[in-house]
C-alpha positions as CSV (number, residue, x, y, z in Angstrom):
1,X,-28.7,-74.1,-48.4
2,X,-27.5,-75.7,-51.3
3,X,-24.7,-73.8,-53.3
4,X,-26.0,-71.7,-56.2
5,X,-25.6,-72.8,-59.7
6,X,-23.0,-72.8,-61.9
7,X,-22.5,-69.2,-64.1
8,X,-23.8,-69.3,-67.6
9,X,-20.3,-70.4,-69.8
10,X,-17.9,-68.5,-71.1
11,X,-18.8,-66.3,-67.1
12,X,-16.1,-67.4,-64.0
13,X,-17.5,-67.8,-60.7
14,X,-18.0,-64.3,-59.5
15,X,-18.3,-62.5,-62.4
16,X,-17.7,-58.9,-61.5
17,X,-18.1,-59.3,-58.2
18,X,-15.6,-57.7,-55.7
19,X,-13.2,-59.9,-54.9
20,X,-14.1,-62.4,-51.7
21,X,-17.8,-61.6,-52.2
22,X,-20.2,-64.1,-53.6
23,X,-22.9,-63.1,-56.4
24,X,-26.3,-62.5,-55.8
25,X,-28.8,-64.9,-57.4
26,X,-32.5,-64.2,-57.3
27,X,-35.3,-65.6,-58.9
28,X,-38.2,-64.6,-57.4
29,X,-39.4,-61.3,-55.3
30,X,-37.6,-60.4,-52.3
31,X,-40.0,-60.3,-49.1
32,X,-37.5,-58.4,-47.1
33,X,-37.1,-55.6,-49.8
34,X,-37.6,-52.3,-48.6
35,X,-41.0,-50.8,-51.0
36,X,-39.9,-48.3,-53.5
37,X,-41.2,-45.2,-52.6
38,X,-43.4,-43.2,-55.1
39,X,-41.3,-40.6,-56.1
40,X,-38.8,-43.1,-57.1
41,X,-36.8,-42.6,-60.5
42,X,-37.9,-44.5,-63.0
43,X,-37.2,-48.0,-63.7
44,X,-34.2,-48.4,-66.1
45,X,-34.3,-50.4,-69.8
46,X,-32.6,-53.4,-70.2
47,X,-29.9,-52.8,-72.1
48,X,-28.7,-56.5,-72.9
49,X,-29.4,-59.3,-71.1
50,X,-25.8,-60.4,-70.4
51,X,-23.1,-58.3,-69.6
52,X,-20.5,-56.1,-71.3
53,X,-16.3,-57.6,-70.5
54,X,-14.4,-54.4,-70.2
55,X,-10.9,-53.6,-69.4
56,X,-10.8,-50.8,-66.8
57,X,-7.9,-48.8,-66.7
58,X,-6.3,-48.1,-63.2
59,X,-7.3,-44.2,-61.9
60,X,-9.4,-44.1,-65.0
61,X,-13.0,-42.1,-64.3
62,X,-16.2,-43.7,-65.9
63,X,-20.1,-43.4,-66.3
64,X,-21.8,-46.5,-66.4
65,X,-25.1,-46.4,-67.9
66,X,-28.0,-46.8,-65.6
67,X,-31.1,-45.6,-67.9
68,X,-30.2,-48.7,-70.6
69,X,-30.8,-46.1,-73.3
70,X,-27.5,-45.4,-74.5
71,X,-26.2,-45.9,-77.9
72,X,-22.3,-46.3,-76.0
73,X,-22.9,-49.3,-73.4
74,X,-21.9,-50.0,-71.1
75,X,-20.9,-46.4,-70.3
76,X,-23.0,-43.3,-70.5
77,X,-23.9,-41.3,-73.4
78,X,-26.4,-38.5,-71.7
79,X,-29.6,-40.9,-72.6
80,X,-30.7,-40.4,-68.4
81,X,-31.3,-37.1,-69.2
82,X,-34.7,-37.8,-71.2
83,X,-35.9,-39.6,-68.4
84,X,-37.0,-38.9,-65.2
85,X,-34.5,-39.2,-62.2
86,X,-32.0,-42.3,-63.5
87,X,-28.6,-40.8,-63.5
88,X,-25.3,-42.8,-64.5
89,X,-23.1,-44.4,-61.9
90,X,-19.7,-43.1,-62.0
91,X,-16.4,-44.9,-60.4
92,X,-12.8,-44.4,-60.7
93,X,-11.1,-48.4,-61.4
94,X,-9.1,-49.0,-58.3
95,X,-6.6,-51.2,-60.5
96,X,-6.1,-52.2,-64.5
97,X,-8.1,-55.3,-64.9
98,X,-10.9,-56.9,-67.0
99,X,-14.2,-56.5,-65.4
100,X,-17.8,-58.0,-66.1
101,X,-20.2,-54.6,-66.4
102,X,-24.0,-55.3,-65.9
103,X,-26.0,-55.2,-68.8
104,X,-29.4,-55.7,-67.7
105,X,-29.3,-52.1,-65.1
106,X,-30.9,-54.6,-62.5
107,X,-27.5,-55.4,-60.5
108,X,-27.4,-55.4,-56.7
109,X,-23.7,-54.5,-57.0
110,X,-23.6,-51.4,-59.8
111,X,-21.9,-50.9,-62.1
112,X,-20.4,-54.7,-61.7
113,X,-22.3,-57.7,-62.5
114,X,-23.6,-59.5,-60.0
115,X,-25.3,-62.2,-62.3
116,X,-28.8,-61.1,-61.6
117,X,-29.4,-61.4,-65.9
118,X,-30.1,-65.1,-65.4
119,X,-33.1,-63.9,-62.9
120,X,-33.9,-61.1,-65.7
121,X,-33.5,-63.8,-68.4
122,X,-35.4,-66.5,-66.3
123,X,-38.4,-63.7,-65.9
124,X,-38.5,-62.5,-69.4
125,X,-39.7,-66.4,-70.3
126,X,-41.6,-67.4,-67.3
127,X,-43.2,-64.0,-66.0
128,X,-43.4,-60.0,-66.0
129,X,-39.8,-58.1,-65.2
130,X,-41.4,-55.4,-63.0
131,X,-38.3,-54.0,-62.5
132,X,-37.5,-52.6,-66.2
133,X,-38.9,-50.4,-68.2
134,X,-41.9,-51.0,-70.1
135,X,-41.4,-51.1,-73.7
136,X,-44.2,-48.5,-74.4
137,X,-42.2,-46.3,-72.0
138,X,-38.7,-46.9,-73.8
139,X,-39.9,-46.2,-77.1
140,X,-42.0,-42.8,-75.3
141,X,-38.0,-42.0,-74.1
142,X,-36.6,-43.3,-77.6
143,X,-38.3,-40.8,-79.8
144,X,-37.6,-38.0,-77.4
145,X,-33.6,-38.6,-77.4
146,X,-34.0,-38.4,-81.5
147,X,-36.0,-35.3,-81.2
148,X,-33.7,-33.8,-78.9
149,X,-36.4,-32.3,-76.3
150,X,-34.9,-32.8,-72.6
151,X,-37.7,-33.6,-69.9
């Protein structure tokens, strides 16, 4: 198969990826993709469509913000609680070093990016993301994080 495309600028090769592992590029509907089953947790909001360069801090514990509610991203602020089954992924950085977070919560490699915004990116302009939250949805989980009722 022919090598996938160059990053978006200002992104190396890789971004966020674990070292000696190549990113995951995706533009259409995996076949092989196991079903989500019905009592899944909701899908997440897109927090941003690109993703957050932070520097970790070796031993250093962290949330990352799966829900893409929070007003701290890309880490958690408690937002997942007002919806229904996303919970923050926590890690501990194995070394100090500057690492490319995702931003869209659609990441086959969480917290890291794996580039899978361009596919987000490249769906938001061509076709339905129906793997985000809706935006009726977000601003159903919005208005309960300012009124301070926990589902």
């Amino acid at each position: 198969p022919p090598p996938p495309p160059p990053p978006p600028s200002g992104l190396p090769a890789g971004a966020g990826a674990p070292p000696g592992t190549a990113p995951r590029l995706s533009f259409s509907s995996d076949p092989s993709a196991p079903a989500e089953p019905e009592n899944a947790a909701e899908k997440p909001a897109i927090g941003r469509k690109f993703p957050y360069r932070v520097a970790l801090e070796e031993g250093k514990r962290y949330s990352w913000c799966a829900c893409g509610l929070t007003k701290k991203e890309p880490f958690c602020d408690g937002s997942h609680k007002h919806t229904q089954g996303i919970k923050p992924v926590r890690f501990v950085a194995e070394r100090s070093e500057k690492r490319f977070l995702c931003g869209c919560k659609q990441s086959s490699n969480k917290p890291f990016c794996d580039l899978t915004h361009v596919s987000v990116i490249a769906k938001g302009l061509f076709g339905k993301n129906e793997h985000s939250m809706t935006d009726s949805r977000r601003a159903e989980v919005e208005a309960s994080i300012a009124s301070g009722a926990k589902k």
